[in-house]
C-alpha positions, 0 to 999 in steps of 0.5 A: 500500500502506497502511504503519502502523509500530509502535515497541516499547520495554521497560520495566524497573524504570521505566526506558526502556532504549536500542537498544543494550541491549536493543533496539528493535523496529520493527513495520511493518502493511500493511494492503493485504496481506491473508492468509486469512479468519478465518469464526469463535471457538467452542466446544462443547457437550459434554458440559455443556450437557446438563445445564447447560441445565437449571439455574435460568434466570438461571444458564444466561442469565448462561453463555450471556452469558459465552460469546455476547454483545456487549452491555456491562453497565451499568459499561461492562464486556462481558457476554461474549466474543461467540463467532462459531459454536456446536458442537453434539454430536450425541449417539450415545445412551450415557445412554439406555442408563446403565449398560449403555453402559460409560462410567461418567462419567454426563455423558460419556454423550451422549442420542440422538435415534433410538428403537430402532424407527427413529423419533426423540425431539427432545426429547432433549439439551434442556439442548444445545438451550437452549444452542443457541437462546441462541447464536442470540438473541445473535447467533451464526450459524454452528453445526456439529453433530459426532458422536464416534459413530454412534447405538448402534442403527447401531454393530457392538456396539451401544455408543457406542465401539470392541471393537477399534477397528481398523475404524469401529463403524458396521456396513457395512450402516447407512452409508446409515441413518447418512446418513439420520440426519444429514439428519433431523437437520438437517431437524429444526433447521430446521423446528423450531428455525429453526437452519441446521447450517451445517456437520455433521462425521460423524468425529470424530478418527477416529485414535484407536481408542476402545475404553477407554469413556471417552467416546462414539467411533470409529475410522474408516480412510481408506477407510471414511471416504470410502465414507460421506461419498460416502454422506452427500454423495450423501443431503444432495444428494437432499434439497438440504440447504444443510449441508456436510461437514466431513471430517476433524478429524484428532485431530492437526494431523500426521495432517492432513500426514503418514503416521504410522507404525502408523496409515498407514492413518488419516493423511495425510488431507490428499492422502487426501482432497483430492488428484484423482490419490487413490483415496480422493478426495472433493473434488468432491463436492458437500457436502464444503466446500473446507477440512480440521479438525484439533485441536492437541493434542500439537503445542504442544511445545516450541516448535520443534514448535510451529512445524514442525507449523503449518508443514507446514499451511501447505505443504499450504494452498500446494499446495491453494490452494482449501482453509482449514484449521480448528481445531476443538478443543483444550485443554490435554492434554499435561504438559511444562516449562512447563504440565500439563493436571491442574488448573483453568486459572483463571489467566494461565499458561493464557491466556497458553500458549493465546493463544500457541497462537491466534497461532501457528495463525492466523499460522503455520497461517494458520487460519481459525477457531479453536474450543476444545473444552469451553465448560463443564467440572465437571472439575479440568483445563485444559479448560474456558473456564467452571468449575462444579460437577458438579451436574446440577439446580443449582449455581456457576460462574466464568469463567477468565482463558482465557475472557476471553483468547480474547474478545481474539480473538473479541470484536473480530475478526468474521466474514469479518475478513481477518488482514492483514501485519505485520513485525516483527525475530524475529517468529516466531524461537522465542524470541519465540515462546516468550517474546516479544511476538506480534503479529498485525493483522486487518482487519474487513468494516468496515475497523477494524483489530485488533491483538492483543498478547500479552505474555509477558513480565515486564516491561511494553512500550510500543508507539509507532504512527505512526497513532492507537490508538482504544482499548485492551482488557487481560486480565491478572491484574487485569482481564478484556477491560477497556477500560483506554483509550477514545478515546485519540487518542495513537500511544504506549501501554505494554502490561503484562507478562504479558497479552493484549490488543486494540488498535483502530486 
């Protein structure tokens, strides 16, 4: 077993404070004992994308570089953040109708592909499909087309969202018409645009009822739910379609876990769906791929939540050895004592909240990929890793120090990395969690090893390594994903207060 130990002392007011004030914290990696496989960072397209897409090229170029790239610029600094896999929203077909659709924020409207008559017009969602076709150039291989709703001429009320929302909006009748759909769709990317779906979610948070016309949605049950991917899995099969399913990204990670009272029939999903002795079960089929999604919204706090519900993923990825669990959406919702969702999140306090949270799913959780929800957002909220104007020809936009502090993650930590062992004094005590310094280690197909150090305190900490650090990357308050140090050939290193950062080892 390969053992490198880490030393981190604290710094205040300049001054190295002995064990015995403030203590030291001895961290050992284990760099043969490795976890679960990181597949993917990402992001989604909705809803900007449609129109951002269309914007002057040089500004849609220099987004899709922020979000995609691994190049560097001519100063040595990174162009982007190299996001691993790609969500593309596959529109129900709300802007054809405008108006009529009822949700009143034009660009929460998503294009259709399918006319009225049954046949399909590709040349909509464009401005998504140019943010398709510049993922892949820059090196993105995995893509997953999700759908908040059906197409409106599949749908009870011929809308993009619930009357009721007690049962799904799809009528019973067009289960097979929507599988159809689905393939079409992925045959189309394939033949036209030479881009795999690597994967295709048909049920997008089907807890929530979606009847308030916000957005595209629908509820689905249980029972529903698994009758059409029986239905999806069975069309996919006939036409040898190499895309899987990706069932069910719980709009909350407990619903994935547990039975929640009053939606007893939409929770649970985990034994629902992946337990053989389950009447709903759908984990022999053969599109299903071995994992379940869910968003880690309302679980963030406080931190005693935090942990518990990562915990009771965790249990379920035990029992279920050959599943993964995916984190396929989140931004920042919820308002309590330390954060509020209203306001652009520019600026350390969300990096730092977030990176939190990508510690704890993928080192409690044990995820294995982590997707954020809006790539792009016009709105004044915490829900975007880029900011613009609402402008559907032109405008300006500005990265956020979320954006970089995810690329601490996604940037360095490939495909098919491997989280590998780390031990630390209070590691995941709640109060390191809320206040410490978290530490997790991955290793590359290459063997290069990552360690991502997020520093949430005021104060700067030095690490001490037995072996040599390469190379250090900061993003804090004054720089984005910036190589501060390169080729440092030294086992000591001071990290600074209030940052995210990436060691390579």
């Amino acid at each position: 077993m390969k053992k490198i130990t880490v030393v981190i002392f604290l710094f205040l007011g300049g001054f190295l404070f002995s064990q015995s004030k403030i203590g030291q914290i001895n961290v050992e990696l284990h760099s043969d004992v490795e976890f679960q496989t990181i597949h993917n960072f990402g992001a989604s397209d909705a809803w900007s994308a449609q129109f951002v897409g269309k914007w002057p090229l040089e500004k849609k170029e220099a987004m899709a570089d922020l979000l995609f790239s691994t190049a560097k610029n001519a100063d040595g600094t990174f162009k982007g953040i190299g996001l691993t896999t790609w969500r593309f929203n596959i529109g129900g077909g709300s802007a054809q109708q405008g108006e009529e659709s009822s949700i009143k924020d034009e660009w929460r409207r998503a294009e259709g592909f399918l006319n009225d008559d049954g046949s399909y017009n590709w040349n909509r969602q464009l401005g998504q499909q140019w943010f398709l076709k510049a993922a892949k150039a820059r090196g993105v291989s995995s893509f997953i087309g999700f759908v908040n709703s059906p197409p409106v001429q599949f749908t009870k009320n011929h809308r993009a969202f619930s009357d009721d929302g007690l049962s799904t909006n799809l009528k019973r009748n067009n289960y097979a018409n929507y599988a159809i759909f689905l393939k079409d769709v992925v045959t189309h990317f394939k033949d036209s645009l030479d881009l795999h779906l690597n994967y295709i979610s048909p049920f997008n948070e089907p807890q929530w009822d979606w009847k308030n016309g916000k957005q595209e949605g629908s509820p689905w049950n249980n029972d529903e739910l698994s009758t059409a991917t029986k239905i999806i899995d069975s069309v996919f099969v006939k036409h040898h379609l190499a895309t899987k399913l990706e069932v069910s990204e719980a709009g909350q990670i407990d619903y994935l876990t547990s039975i929640k009272k009053g939606k007893e029939n939409r929770s649970n999903q985990v034994e629902v769906f992946f337990n053989p002795s389950s009447e709903l079960y759908i984990g022999d089929l053969e599109t299903v791929s071995p994992k379940f999604a869910g968003h880690s919204y309302f679980t963030t706090w406080d931190i005693s939540k935090l942990k518990r519900k990562r915990e009771e993923i965790k249990e379920k990825l035990i029992k279920y050895p050959n599943l993964e669990y995916w984190m396929t959406e989140y931004c920042i919702l919820e308002n309590n004592t330390e954060i509020r969702g209203r306001g652009k999140g520019l600026h350390m306090k969300t990096a730092l909240y977030v990176a939190r949270l990508i510690h704890a799913d993928l080192t409690i959780a044990n995820a294995s990929s982590w997707q954020w929800w809006l790539a792009m957002t016009p709105y004044k909220y915490k829900d975007g890793l880029i900011y613009h104007d609402k402008n559907k020809e032109d405008g300006t936009f500005e990265s956020s120090k979320l954006l970089w502090g995810l690329g601490n993650y996604s940037r360095f930590i490939r495909p098919e990395a491997k989280r590998i062992k780390i031990e630390y004094k209070d590691k995941n005590s709640l109060e390191n969690l809320e206040k410490g310094v978290l530490v997790s280690a991955y290793k590359n197909i290459d063997n290069t090893i990552v360690v991502v150090v997020v520093n949430q305190k005021e104060e700067a900490v030095k690490l001490s390594f037995k072996s040599i650090i390469k190379q250090l990357y900061v993003t804090d308050k004054d720089f984005d994903l910036k190589l501060i140090k390169g080729n440092i050939g030294e086992k000591d290193i001071e990290i600074s207060g209030k940052s995210i950062n990436t060691l390579i080892l």
